[in-house]
N, C-alpha and C positions, 0 to 999 in steps of 0.2 A: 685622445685615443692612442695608445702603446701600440706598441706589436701584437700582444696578447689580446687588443679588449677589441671587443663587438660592440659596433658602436648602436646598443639598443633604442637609443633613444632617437634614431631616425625614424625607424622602423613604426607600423599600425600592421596590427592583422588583417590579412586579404580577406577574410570571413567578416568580420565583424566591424573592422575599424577600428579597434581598442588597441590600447596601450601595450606593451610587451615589458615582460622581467624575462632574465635570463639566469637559468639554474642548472648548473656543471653544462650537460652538453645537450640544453636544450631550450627554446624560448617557448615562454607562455603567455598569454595574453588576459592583458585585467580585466577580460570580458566577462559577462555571466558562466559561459560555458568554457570559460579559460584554454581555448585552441591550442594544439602545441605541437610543433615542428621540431625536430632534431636536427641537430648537423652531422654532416658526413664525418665519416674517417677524416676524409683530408679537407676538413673546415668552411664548405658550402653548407648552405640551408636551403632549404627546398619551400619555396614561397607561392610556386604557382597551384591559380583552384583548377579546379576538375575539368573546367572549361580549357583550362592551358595546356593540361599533363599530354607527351607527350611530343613536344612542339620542337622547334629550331631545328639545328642539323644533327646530321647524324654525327658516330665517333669517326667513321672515317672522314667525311669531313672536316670536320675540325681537326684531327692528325696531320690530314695536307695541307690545310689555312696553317697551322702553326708552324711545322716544317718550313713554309715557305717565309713568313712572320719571321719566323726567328734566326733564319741567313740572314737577315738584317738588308734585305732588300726594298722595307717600307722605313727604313729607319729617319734619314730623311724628314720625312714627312710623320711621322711618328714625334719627332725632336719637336719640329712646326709645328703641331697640336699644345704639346706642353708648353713651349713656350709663348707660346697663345695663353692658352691658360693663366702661365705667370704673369703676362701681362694686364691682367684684369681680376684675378683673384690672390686675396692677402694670403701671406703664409701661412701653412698649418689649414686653410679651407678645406670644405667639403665638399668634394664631387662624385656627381653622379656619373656613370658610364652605361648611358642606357641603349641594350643594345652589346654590351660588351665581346662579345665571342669568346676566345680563349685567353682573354686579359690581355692582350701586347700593349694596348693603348693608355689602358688601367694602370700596367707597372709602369711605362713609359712616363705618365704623367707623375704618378705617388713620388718616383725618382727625384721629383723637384721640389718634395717636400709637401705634397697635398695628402688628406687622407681621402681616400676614393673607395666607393662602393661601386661594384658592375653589376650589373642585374643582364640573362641572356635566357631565354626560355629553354635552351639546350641544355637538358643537364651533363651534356659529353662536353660540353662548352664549361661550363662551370667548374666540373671536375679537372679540368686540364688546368684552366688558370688557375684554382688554388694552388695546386698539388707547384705546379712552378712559382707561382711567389713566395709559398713554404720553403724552396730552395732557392731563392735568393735573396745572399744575407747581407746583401749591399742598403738593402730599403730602411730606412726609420717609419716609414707608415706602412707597412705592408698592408694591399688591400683586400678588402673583404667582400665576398662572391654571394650570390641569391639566385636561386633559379624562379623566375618572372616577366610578362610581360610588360613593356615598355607602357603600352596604351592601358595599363593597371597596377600603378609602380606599389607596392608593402611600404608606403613611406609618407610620413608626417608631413604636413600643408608649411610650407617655408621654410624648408630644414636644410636648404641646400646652398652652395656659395656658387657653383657653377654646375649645366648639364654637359657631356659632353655625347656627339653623336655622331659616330662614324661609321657610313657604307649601312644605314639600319635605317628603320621606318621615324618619321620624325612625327613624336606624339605633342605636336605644340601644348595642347590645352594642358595636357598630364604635366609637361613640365614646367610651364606655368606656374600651375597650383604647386610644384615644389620647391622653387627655384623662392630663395629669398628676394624681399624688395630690391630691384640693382642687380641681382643678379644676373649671371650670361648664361646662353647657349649658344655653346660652339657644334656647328654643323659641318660635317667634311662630306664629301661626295666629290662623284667623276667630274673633271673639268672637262674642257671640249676635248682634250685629244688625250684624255686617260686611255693609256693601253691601246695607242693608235698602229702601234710597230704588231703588236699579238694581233689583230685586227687583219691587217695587212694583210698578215702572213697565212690565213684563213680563208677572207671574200678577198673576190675579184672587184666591188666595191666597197673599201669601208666607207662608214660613215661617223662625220665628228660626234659627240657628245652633248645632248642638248641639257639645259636647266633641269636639276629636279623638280617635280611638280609637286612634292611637298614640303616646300621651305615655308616656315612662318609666316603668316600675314598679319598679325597683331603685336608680336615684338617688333620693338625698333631695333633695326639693321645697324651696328656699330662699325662693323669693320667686315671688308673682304680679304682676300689675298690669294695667293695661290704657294703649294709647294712644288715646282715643277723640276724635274730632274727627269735622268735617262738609267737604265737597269740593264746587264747582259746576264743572260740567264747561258748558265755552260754546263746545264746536263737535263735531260730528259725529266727526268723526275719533278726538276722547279718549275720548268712550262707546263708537265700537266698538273701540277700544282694552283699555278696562278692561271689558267685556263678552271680550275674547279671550281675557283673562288667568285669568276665571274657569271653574270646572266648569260650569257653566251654560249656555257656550258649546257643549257638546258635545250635552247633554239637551233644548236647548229647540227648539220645531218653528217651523215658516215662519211663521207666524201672529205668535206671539209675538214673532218675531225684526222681524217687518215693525215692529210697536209700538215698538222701539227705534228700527227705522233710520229712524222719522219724528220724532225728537228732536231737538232741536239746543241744548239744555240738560237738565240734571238735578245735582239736588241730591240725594246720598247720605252717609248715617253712612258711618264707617271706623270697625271696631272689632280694635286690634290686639290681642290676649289673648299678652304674654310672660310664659311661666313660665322661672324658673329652677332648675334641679337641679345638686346639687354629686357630684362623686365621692367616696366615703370616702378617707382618709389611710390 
């Protein structure tokens, strides 16, 4: 796969199951009723069915997830993903990014020579990360966007070298069925004291970070680790940034909320917990 090619032959149609050819700027499917999806101006394809349309975050969301994304304050742990990655996947593989958001993770990894698909139900998510991989021209794989859900990947039974899953719903069985024999998923989520300093600064209790409750139970566990670092945020705008990105954001009342928006600094842990699971051969 180039810069220029769409790597079709991942791909099955969300309809049907069938095969996909691609023609100028649109893919069809060698089904009976041959489906066919277009891509965007700025090089997403829109994959999700009728059940999905709709779904992930809004644009202003993902405006301020990227904002904050791309001061390079998850970079860190961003590095620790891919080079996870490289540590288990040949050069030149194929990765899935299930879950992707606005691509940071995606381009992060591609950067070390993978070619990577994201798939995000947002299509304000999708739009965003292409429209930035189109502009940067550092990448030899630049990767390629789909709007879809994770628990219903548009993609061929063993097509993949590795899943990667970050801060998103972990669809073991789906990625399973995609993940070639040997192959890995890498899981990232909060560690016990992810964002314990933003916490703080919030409740008069916080509390640590307990296990996700949906890490795989049928892959085998290869490796743990953690990326643990510390972050100062120096202006208004990146704490309620990284205050949008979390659950937190939803639960917590006007009182609490006021105590942030009178900040204009804060120091917080980052604790990134990657597990990796391998498929059996």
């Amino acid at each position: 796969m180039t810069d220029s090619e769409f790597p079709v032959e991942l791909f099955r149609c969300p309809v049907c199951g069938a095969s996909f050819h691609k023609v100028e700027n649109s893919l069809f499917c060698n089904g009976a009723r041959c489906h066919c999806f277009d891509f965007s101006s700025c090089g997403y394809v829109n994959l999700a069915t009728s059940a999905q349309s709709n779904g992930g975050d809004s644009k202003e969301a993902v405006r301020a997830r990227s904002a904050f994304l791309r001061s390079g304050y998850y970079r860190q742990a961003a590095d620790a993903i891919a080079e996870t990655v490289a540590a288990y996947v040949p050069a030149n593989g194929t990765v899935i990014d299930a879950g992707c958001g606005e691509g940071y993770y995606a381009e992060t990894v591609a950067a070390h020579g993978f070619r990577v698909v994201g798939f995000d139900l947002s299509k304000a998510a999708c739009e965003r990360a292409a429209k930035q991989v189109k502009a940067n021209q550092t990448l030899r794989f630049r990767p390629k966007f789909a709007v879809a859900g994770v628990f219903s990947l548009p993609l061929q039974d063993a097509c993949a070298d590795a899943v990667i899953n970050v801060f998103a719903p972990c669809a073991e069985t789906e990625y399973a069925r995609i993940l070639k024999p040997g192959g890995i998923l890498l899981v990232a989520g909060a560690g016990e004291k992810h964002l314990l300093g933003l916490k703080k600064a919030i409740y008069e209790n916080p509390y640590l970070n307990t296990p996700r409750a949906d890490l795989p139970r049928f892959m085998t566990l290869t490796d743990k680790k953690h990326a643990c670092f510390s972050v100062t945020l120096t202006d208004q705008a990146s704490i309620a940034a990284l205050f949008s990105m979390t659950p937190y954001y939803w639960r917590t009342g006007p009182a609490d909320r006021e105590k942030l928006a009178a900040l204009t600094t804060l120091t917080t842990e980052i604790d990134f917990e990657i597990s990796v699971y391998r498929k059996e051969v």
